[in-house]
BALOBA-1460 file (C-alpha; in Angstrom, 3 decimals):
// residues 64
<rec num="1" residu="x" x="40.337" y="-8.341" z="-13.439"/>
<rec num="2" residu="x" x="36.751" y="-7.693" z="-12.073"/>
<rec num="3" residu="x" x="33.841" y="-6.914" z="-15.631"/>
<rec num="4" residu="x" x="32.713" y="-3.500" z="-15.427"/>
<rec num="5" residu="x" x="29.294" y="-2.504" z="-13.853"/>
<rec num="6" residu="x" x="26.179" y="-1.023" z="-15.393"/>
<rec num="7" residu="x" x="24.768" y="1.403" z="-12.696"/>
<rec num="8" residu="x" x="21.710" y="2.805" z="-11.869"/>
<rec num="9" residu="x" x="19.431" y="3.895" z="-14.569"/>
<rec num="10" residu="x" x="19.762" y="7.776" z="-15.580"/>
<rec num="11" residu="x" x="17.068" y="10.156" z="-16.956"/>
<rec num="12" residu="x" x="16.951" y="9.823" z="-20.689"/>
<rec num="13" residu="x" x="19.351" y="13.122" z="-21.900"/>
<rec num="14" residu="x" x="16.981" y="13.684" z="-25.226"/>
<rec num="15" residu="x" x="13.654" y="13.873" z="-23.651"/>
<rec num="16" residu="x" x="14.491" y="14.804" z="-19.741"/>
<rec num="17" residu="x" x="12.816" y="12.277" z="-18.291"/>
<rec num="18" residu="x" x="9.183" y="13.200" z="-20.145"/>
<rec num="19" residu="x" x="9.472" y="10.398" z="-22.352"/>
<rec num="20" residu="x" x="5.471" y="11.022" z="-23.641"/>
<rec num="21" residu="x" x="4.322" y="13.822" z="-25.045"/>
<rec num="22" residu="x" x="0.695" y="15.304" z="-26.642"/>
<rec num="23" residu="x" x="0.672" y="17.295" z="-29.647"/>
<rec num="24" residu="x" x="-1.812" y="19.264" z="-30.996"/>
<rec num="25" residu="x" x="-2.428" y="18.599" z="-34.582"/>
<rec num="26" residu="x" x="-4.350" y="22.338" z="-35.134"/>
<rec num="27" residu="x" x="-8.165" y="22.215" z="-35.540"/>
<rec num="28" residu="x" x="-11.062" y="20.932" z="-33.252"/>
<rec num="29" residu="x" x="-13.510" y="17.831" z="-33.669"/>
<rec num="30" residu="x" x="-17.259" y="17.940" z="-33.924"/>
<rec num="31" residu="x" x="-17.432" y="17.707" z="-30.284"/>
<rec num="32" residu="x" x="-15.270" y="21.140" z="-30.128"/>
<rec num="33" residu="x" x="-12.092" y="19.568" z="-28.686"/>
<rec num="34" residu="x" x="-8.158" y="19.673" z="-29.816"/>
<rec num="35" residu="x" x="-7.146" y="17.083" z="-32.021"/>
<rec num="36" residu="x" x="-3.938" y="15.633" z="-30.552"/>
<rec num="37" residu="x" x="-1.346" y="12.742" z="-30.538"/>
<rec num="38" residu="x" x="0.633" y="11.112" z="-28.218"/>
<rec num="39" residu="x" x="4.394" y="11.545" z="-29.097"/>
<rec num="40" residu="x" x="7.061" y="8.931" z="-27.386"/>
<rec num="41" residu="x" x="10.452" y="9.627" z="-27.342"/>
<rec num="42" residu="x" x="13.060" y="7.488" z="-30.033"/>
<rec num="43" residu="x" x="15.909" y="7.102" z="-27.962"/>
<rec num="44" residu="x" x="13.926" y="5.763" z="-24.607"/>
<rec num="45" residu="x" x="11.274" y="4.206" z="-25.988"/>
<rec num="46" residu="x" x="8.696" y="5.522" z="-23.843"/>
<rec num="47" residu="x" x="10.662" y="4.876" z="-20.622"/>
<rec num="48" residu="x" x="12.041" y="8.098" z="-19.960"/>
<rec num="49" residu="x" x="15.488" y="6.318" z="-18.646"/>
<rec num="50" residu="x" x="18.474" y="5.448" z="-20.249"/>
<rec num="51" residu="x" x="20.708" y="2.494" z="-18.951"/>
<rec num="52" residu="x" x="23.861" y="4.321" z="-17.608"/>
<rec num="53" residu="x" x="26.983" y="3.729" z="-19.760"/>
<rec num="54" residu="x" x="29.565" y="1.698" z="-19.426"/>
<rec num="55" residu="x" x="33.164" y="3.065" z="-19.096"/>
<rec num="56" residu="x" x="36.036" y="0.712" z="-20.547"/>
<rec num="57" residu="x" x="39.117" y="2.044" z="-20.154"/>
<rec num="58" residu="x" x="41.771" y="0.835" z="-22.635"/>
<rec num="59" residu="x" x="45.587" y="0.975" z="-21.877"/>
<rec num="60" residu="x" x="48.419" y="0.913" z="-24.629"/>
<rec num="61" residu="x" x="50.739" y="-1.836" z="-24.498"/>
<rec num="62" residu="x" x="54.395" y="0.167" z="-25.136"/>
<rec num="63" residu="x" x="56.912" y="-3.064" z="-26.646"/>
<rec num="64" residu="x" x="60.204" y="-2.971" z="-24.511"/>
């Protein structure tokens, strides 16, 4: 019996593939522009893919 196979890498189903993200945190600086952060996504990591997953199938043995 052949292992199952990862396949291709899929967009990441929490962020949709826009793994980074800039949020405004309200107010201005001296210089008179937004105060913001860069946000990454906890699931990806930053990536904005997700490996694919794996499928095992799993088949009741019935005793005769």
């Amino acid at each position: 019996m052949s292992q199952p196979t990862t396949g291709p890498a899929r967009v990441c189903s929490h962020c949709d593939g826009f793994p980074a993200v800039r949020v405004t945190l309200g107010g201005r600086d001296h210089a008179g522009r937004l105060r913001t952060i860069t946000v990454h996504c906890p699931v990806c990591h930053g990536t904005g893919t997700r490996a694919a997953h794996r499928s095992f199938t799993r088949h009741a043995q019935v005793a005769a």
